[in-house]
N, C-alpha and C positions, 0 to 999 in steps of 0.2 A: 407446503414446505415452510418451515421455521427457521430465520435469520436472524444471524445477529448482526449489525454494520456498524461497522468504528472508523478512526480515521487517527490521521495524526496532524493535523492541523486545528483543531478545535471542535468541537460540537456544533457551532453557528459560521463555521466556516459553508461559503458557500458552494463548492462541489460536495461536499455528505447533502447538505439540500438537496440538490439538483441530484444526485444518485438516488437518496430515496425514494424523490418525489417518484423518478423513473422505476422502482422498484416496487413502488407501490401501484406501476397503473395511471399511464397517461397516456393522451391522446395520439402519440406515437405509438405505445405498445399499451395496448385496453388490456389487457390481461396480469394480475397484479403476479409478481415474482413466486411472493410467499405472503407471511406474516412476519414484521421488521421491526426487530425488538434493539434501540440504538442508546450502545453506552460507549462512549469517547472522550477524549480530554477536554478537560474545561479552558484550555488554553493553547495556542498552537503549541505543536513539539516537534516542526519538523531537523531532520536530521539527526534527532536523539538515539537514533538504530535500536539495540533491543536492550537500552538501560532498565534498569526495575525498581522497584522501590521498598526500601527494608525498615529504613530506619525513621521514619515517618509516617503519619496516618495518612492512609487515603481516605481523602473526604469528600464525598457524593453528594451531588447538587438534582433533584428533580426536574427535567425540564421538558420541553414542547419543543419535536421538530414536525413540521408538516403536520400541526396539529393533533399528531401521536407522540406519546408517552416514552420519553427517554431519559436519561441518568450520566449528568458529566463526572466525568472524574478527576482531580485534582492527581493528575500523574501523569506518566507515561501512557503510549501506547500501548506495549506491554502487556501494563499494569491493569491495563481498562481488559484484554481479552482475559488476562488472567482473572480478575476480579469476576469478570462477569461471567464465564463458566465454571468459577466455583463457588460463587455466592447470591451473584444477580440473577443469573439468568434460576436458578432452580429455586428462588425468593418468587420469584414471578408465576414461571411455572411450574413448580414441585419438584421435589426431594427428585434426583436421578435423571433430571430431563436435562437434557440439552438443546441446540441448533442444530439443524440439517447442515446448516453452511452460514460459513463469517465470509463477509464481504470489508473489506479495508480500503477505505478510499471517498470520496475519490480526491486523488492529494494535486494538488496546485504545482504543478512539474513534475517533469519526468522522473520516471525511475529504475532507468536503462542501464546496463553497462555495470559498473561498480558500485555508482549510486545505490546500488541495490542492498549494499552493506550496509551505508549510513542510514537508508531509510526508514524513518520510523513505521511509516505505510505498512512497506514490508513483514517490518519486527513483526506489528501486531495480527498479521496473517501467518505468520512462519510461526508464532505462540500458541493461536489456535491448531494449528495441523501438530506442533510437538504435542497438544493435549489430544488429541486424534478426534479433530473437528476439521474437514475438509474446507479449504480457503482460496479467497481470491481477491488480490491485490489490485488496488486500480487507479492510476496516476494519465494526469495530463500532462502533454506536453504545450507550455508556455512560449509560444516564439513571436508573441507580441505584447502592447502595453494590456491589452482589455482580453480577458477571455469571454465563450462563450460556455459556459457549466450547462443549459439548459443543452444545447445542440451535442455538446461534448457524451453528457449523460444519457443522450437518446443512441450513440453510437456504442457508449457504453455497454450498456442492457445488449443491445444487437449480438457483441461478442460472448457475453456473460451467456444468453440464449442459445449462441451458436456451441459454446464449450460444453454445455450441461446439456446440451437434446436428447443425448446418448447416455445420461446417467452422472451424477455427481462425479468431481474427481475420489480418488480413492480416499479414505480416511485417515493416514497422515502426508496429505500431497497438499503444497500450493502454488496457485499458477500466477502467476503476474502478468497485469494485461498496459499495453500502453499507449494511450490515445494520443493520434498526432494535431497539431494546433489547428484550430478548427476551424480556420478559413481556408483549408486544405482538404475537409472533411465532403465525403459526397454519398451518395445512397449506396455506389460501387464499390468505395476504399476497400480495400483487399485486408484482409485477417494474415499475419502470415504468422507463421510459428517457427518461434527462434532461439538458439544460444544467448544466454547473456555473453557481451563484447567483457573482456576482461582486463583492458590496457587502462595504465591508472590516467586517473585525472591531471591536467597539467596546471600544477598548484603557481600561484604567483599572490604576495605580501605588499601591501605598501609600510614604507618605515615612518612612523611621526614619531613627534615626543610632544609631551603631554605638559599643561603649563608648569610643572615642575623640573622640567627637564630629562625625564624618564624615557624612556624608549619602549614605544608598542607596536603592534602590525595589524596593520586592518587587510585580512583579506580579499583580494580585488579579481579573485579565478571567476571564469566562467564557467558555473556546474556541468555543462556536457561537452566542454572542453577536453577531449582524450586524446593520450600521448599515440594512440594507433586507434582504427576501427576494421575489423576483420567483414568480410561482404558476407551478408548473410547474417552478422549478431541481431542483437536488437537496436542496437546503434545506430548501424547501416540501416534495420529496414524503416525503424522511425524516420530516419531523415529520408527515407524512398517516400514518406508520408503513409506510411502504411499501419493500421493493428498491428501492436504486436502480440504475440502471445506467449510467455517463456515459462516454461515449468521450472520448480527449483526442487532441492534436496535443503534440508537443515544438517547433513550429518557432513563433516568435513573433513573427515580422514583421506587423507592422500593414500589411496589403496594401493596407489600402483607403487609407493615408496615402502609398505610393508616390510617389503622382501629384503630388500635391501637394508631397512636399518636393523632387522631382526637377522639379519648376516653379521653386520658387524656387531651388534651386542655379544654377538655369541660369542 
């Protein structure tokens, strides 16, 4: 199998490290994924969601993760899956080839609940299934000062292994997986499969003024801070300390409102 893995916090961000390394075949799991072909931003980009880039060059940097051959990009998240299944990846390996599967991650918090909008994680897995390359998102959840990426990454793969036993997701599906903080983590933690929670964020600003006298906000919210959490979303089962597994759609038609606004048009 042939992968592509991106991320949205940088290239030498250390969870894409610790995913790869796990992807490639360590000592938790001896058996390598695939072949792991890695282009991502050359800079963090978390929270940018599925911004792009039009009016500007993207500029590619050759680099070394885990002592294989990868390619930063001077952009979005996005912009790196889009670039790299229409230029990288068939640059590398020839006219019409693609990945089996994009891997996105693994992003430094969570990406539960709403979060799932803003995330760039997300974007750049939701880019690749709109190009009909199967994907899977993959974020930790942060609930203290120091993570552990190496332990995080070996539970990772565990779920990644357990989703795909049975065959690829289909070719425009992707699933978002989400690891709970890893002094939580045990050989048992439960996989569970879930609805994204859908209650917004409870936003909160601080007001200063700046030494001109101007007025600005620094915001002071806590990201998994939600106004509700339904039992059962991923919300809920994250803080149960559990895998979560959530499948998404990209197409966002309010179906069941159809009807209705195509009544009153008439």
């Amino acid at each position: 199998m042939q992968i592509l893995l991106t991320n949205d916090d940088g290239i030498h961000a250390p969870g894409i490290e610790a995913l790869h390394a796990e992807l490639a075949g360590s000592d938790a799991h001896p058996e390598e994924l695939g072949e792991i072909f890695t282009v991502a931003p050359l800079t963090a980009q978390s929270a940018t969601s599925h911004g792009i880039t039009y009016h500007t060059a993207l500029m590619t940097k050759p680099v070394h993760i885990n002592g294989q051959d990868g390619i930063a990009v001077d952009g979005r998240p996005a912009d790196c899956t889009k670039l790299a299944l229409t230029n990288l990846w068939p640059e590398r390996y020839g006219d019409g080839s693609r990945p089996d599967l994009v891997v996105s991650g693994m992003n430094a918090g969570a990406n539960c609940g709403i979060n799932i909008i803003y995330s760039g994680t997300v974007a750049a897995a939701i880019e690749a299934a709109f190009l009909g390359v199967p994907a899977i998102a993959v974020s930790l959840h942060i609930d203290q000062e120091t993570a552990d990426f190496e332990l995080a990454a070996i539970h990772a793969r565990r779920a990644i292994d357990e989703l795909i036993k049975g065959g690829l997701p289909n070719q425009h599906e992707v699933v978002s997986i989400n690891i709970p903080g890893t002094e939580h983590l045990s050989d048992d933690t439960p996989i569970k499969v879930c609805p994204m929670n859908t209650h917004a964020l409870v936003d909160q600003y601080e007001r200063r003024a700046s030494p001109s006298g101007d007025a600005y906000y620094w915001s002071t919210a806590h990201g998994l801070d939600f106004r509700g959490t339904d039992d059962g979303s991923d919300v809920h089962e994250l803080f149960e300390r559990n895998i979560t597994v959530t499948p998404l759609k990209f197409d966002m038609t309010n179906h069941e409102r159809l009807s209705f606004w195509r009544d009153r048009l008439s």
